[in-house]
C-alpha positions as CSV (number, residue, x, y, z in Angstrom):
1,X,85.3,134.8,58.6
2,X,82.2,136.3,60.5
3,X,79.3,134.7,59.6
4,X,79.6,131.5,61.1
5,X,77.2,129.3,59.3
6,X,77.4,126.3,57.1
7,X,74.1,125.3,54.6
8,X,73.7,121.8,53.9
9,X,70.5,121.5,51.2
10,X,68.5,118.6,51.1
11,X,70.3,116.4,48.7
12,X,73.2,116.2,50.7
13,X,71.3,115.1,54.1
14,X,69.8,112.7,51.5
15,X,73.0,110.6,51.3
16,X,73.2,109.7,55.0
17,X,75.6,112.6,56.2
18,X,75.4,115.0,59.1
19,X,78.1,117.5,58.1
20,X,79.7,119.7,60.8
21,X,82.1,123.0,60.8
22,X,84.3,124.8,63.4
23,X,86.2,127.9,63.1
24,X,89.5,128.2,65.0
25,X,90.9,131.6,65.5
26,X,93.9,133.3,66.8
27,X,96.3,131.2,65.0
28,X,100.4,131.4,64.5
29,X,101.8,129.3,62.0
30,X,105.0,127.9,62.5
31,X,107.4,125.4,60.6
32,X,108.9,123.0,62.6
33,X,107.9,122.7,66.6
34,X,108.4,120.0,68.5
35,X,105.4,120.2,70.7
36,X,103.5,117.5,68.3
37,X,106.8,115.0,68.1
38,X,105.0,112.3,70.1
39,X,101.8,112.4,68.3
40,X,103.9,112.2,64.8
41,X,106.0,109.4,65.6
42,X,102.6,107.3,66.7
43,X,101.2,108.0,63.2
44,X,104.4,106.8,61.7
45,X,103.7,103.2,62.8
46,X,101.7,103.2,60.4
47,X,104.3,103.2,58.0
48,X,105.1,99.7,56.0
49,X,101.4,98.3,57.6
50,X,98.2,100.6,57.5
51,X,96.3,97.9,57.0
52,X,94.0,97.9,60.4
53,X,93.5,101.7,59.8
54,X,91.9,101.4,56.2
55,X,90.3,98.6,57.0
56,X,88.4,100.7,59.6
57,X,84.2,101.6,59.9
58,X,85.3,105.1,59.1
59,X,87.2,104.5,55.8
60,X,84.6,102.2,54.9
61,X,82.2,104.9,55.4
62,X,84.2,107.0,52.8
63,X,84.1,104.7,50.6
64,X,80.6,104.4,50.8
65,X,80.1,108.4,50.7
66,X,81.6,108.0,47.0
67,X,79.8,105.2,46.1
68,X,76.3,107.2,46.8
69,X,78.1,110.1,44.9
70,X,78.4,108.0,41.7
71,X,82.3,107.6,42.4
72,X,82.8,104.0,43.3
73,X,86.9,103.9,42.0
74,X,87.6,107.8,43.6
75,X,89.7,107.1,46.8
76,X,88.6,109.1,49.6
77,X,91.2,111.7,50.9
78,X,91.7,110.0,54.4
79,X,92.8,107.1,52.7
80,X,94.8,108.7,50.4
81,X,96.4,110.2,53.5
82,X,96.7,106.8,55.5
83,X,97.9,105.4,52.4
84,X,100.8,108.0,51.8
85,X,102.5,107.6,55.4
86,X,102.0,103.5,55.0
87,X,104.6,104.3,52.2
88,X,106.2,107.4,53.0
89,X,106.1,108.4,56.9
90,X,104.2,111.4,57.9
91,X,105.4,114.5,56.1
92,X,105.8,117.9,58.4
93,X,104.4,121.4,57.2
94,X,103.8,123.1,60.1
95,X,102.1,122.8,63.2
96,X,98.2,123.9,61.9
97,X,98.9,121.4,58.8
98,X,100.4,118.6,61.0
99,X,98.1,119.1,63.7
100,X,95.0,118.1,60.9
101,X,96.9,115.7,59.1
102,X,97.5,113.9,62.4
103,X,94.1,114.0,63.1
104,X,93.2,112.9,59.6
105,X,95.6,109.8,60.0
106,X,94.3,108.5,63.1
107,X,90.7,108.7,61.8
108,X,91.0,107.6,58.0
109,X,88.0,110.5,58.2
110,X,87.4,112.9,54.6
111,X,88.2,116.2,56.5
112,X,88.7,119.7,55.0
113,X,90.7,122.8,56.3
114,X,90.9,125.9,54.7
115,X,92.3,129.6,55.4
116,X,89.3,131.6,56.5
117,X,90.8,135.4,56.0
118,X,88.4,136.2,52.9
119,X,85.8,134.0,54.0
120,X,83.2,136.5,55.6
121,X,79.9,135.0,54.8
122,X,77.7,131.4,55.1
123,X,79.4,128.5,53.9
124,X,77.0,125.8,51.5
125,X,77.9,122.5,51.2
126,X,76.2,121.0,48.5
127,X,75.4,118.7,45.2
128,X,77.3,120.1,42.3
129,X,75.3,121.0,39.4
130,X,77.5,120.1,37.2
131,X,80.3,122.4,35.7
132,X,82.1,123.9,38.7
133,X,85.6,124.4,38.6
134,X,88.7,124.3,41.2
135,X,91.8,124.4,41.1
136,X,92.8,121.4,44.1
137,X,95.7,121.5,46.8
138,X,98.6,120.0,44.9
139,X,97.4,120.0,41.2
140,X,98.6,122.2,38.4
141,X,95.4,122.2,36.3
142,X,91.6,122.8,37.5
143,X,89.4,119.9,38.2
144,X,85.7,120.3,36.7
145,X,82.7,118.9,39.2
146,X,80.1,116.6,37.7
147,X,76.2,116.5,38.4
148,X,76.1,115.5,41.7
149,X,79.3,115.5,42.8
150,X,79.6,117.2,46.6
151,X,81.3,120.5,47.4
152,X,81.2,123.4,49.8
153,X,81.4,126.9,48.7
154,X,81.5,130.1,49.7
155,X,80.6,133.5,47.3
156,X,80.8,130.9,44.7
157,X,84.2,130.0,45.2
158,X,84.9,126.0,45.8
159,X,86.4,125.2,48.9
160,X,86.4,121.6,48.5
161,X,85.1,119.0,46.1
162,X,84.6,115.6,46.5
163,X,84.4,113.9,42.8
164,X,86.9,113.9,40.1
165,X,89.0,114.5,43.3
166,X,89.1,114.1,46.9
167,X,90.5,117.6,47.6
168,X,90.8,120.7,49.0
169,X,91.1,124.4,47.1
170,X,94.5,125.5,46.3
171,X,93.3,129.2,46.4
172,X,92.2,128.5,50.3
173,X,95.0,126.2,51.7
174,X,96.7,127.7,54.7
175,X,99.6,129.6,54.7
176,X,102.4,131.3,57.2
177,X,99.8,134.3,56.6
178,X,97.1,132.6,57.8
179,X,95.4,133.8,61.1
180,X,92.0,131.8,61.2
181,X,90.9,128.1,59.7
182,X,87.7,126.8,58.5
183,X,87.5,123.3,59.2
184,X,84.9,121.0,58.0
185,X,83.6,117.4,58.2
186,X,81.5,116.3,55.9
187,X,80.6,113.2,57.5
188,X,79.9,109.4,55.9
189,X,77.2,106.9,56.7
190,X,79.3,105.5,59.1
191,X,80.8,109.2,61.0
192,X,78.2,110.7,63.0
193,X,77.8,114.4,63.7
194,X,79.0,113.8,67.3
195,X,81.8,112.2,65.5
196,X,83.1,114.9,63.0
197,X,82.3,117.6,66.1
198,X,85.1,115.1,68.1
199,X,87.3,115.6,65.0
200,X,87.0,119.1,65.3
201,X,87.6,118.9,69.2
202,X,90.9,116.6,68.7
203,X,92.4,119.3,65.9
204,X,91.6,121.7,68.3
205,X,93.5,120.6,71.0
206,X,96.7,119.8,68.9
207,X,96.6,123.4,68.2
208,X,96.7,124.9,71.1
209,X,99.9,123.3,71.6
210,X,101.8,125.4,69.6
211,X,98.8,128.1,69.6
212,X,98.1,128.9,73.6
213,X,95.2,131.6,72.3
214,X,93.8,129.9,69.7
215,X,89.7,130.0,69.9
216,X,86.9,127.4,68.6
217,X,83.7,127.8,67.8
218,X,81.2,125.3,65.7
219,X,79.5,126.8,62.9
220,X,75.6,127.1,63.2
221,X,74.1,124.2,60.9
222,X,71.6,125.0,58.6
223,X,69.1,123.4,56.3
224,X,69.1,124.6,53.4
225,X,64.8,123.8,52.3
226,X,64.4,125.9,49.6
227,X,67.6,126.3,47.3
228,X,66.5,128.6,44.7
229,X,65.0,131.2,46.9
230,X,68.2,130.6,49.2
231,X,66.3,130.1,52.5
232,X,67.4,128.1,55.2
233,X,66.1,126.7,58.8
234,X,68.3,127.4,61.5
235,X,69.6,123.7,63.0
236,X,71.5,125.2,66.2
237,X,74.6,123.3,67.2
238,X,75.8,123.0,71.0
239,X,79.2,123.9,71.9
């Protein structure tokens, strides 16, 4: 990924969101280290009683995200997540997966991560027209995006989409190939941009545990004011 810039048009500042992106670098996948152990067993307390955690601002805020979207009975992907280790435990992938997912747990937050080798332009998250397609992390048959739905994008391929689904792209999920991550935080009315840019920060930091050379950098915000002619005003974020 080079260009490091993520669009957000209009309609999506319209629902009360301040979406935010980072790009972490230099990464080695690994199955299996111990180095997050203490952070995992902390999130399997939740296991058998989540209840304080989904009953936090945060999930609420999700929930309220969807509601805006048109999606009142769609269950927001932090939940989902919160909701699996109530009744599971956490389940270990390896240390870039675990290292969002604990992240994810902790806040309840919607969060995205997604390999970043082919991605080598801007980044748009947007309103879905209507009629976009993607195949989501741990489906076997495409999901198709309704007017109005949210997604981001790059090229034209779907990275994430929050409708039909609460999910990420199957075709970008990371791998033991995978050198370099997009993460993204949409945001909710009730998760500011200095909170997803802490998000960011916290993933970060579980990664360098097991990653000593591992690099951040946020992604340059941009308004997007003009969608059909594709121009944007430059909304520069602080490291």
């Amino acid at each position: 990924m080079d260009s490091n810039i993520l669009v957000v048009t209009d309609d999506v500042h319209a629902l009360g969101i301040a979406p935010v992106g980072c790009q972490i670098r230099n990464l080695d996948v690994q199955s299996g280290p111990d180095a997050l152990d203490a952070e995992i067993n902390e999130i399997n307390q939740l296991t058998g009683d989540a209840s304080a955690r989904l009953e936090s601002d945060i999930v609420e805020g999700s929930r309220e995200l969807f509601r805006r979207l048109g999606r009142p009975d769609q269950e927001p992907a932090g939940e989902q997540l919160v909701k699996l280790i109530e009744a599971r435990g956490f389940n270990r992938n390896n240390n870039i997966v675990d290292a969002y997912n604990i992240v994810g747990a902790r806040s309840g937050a919607v969060m995205g991560m997604h390999d970043a080798g082919e991605i080598d332009g801007p980044v748009t998250i947007r309103r879905a027209e209507g009629g976009e397609t993607m195949l989501p992390i741990f489906h076997e048959d495409s999901e198709t995006a309704a007017a109005g739905d949210l997604l981001w994008e790059f090229d034209g391929d779907l990275l994430a989409l929050l409708g039909p689904v609460s999910r990420d792209a199957d075709a970008f999920k990371v791998t033991e190939a995978t050198d370099d991550v997009l993460l993204v935080v949409p945001g909710n009315p009730a998760l500011s941009e200095a909170d997803g840019r802490a998000l960011c920060r916290d993933t970060f930091e579980l990664i360098k545990r097991t990653c000593p050379t591992a690099t951040m950098e946020f992604l340059d915000v941009r308004r997007d004011v003009a969608t059909d002619s594709h121009t944007a005003t430059s909304m520069p974020a602080d490291d």
